[in-house]
C-alpha positions as CSV (number, residue, x, y, z in Angstrom):
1,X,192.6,201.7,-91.1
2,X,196.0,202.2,-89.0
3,X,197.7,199.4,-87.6
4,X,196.6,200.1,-84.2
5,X,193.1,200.4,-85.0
6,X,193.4,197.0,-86.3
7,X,194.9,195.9,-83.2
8,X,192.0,196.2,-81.3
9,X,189.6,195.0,-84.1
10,X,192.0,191.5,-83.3
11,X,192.2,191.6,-79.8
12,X,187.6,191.6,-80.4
13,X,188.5,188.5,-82.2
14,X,190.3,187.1,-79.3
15,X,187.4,187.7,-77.1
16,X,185.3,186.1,-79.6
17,X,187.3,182.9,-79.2
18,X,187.3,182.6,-76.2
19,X,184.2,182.1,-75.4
20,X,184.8,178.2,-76.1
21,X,188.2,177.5,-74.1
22,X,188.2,174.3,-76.4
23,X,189.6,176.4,-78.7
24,X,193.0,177.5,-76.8
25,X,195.3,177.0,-80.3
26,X,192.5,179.5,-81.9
27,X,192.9,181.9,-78.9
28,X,197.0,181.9,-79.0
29,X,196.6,182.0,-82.8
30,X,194.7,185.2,-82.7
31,X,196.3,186.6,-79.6
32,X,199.5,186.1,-81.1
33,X,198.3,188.1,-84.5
34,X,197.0,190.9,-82.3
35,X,200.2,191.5,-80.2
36,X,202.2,191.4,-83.8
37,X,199.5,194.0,-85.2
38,X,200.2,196.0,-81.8
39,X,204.2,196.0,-82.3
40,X,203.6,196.6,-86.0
41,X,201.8,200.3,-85.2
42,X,204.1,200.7,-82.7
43,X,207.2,200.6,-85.4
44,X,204.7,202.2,-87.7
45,X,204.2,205.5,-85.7
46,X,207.6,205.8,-84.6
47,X,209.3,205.1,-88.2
48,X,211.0,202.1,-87.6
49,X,211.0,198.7,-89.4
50,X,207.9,196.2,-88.7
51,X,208.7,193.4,-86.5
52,X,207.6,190.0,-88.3
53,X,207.0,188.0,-85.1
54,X,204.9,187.9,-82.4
55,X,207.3,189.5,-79.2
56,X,209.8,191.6,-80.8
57,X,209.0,195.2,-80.0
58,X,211.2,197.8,-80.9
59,X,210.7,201.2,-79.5
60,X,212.7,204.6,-79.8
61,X,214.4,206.0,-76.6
62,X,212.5,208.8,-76.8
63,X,208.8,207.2,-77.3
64,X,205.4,209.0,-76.1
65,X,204.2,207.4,-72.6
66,X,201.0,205.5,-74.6
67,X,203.4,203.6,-76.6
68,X,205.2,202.9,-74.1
69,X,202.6,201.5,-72.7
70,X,201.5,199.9,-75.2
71,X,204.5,197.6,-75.5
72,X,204.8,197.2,-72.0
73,X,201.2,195.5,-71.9
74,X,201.8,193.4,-74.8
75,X,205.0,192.0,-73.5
76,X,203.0,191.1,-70.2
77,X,200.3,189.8,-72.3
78,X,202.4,187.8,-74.7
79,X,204.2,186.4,-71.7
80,X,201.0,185.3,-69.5
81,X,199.5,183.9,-72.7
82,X,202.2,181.6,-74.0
83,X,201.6,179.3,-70.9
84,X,198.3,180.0,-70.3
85,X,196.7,179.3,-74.0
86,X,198.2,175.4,-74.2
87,X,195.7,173.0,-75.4
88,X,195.8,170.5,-72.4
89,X,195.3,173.8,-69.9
90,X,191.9,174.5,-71.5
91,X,189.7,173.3,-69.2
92,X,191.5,173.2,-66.0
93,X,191.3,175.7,-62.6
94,X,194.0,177.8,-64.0
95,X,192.5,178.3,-67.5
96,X,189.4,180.0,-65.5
97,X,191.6,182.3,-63.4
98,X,194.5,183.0,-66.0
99,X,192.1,183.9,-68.1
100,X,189.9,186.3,-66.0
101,X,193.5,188.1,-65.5
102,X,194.3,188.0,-69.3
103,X,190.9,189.8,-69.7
104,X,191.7,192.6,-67.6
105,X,195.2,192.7,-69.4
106,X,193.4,193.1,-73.2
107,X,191.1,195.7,-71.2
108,X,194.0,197.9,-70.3
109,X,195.3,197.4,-73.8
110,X,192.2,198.0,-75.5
111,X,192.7,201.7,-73.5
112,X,196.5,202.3,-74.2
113,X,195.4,201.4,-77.8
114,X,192.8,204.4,-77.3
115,X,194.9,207.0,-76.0
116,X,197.2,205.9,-78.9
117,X,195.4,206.2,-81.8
């Protein structure tokens, strides 16, 4: 399976989790593995080394548009999630909106994933 592909098997696991916000640290967890899985077939398809942590993307000048894409919504993503996934937030007013947005984010990832595969 390509490193992409397994991005968006993650990003079902994410999903999965979330549908007990209880579980924010599981949610992060595996939001965090997706977004490092994403960066991962990024560097894979473009011949560069794998990043080993969750928000370092590296991407050649000269990268196709889904890739570029690609990065661009996992920086967003990894960004909005960070302060969004905290344990204490789990229940509260901005847990229900942020993560209605973060939805539509992995959507439009799940798609650039698509087009890049």
């Amino acid at each position: 399976m390509t490193t992409l592909l397994e991005a968006a098997d993650r990003l079902s696991a994410v999903r999965e989790a979330a549908g007990d916000p209880r579980a924010a640290y599981l949610i992060r967890s595996r939001l965090c593995r997706a977004l490092l899985t994403c960066a991962r077939g990024v560097a894979e398809r473009q011949g560069l080394e794998k990043p080993v942590l969750p928000g370092q993307w590296v991407l050649n000048r000269d990268a196709p548009q889904e890739l570029q894409d690609v990065v661009r919504l996992c920086r967003s993503i990894y960004q909005n999630a960070e302060h969004l996934c905290q344990p204490s937030e789990s229940f509260d007013v901005r847990w229900e909106d942020g993560w209605s947005e973060l939805q539509r984010d992995l959507a439009q990832l799940e798609d650039a994933l698509q087009r890049a595969t």
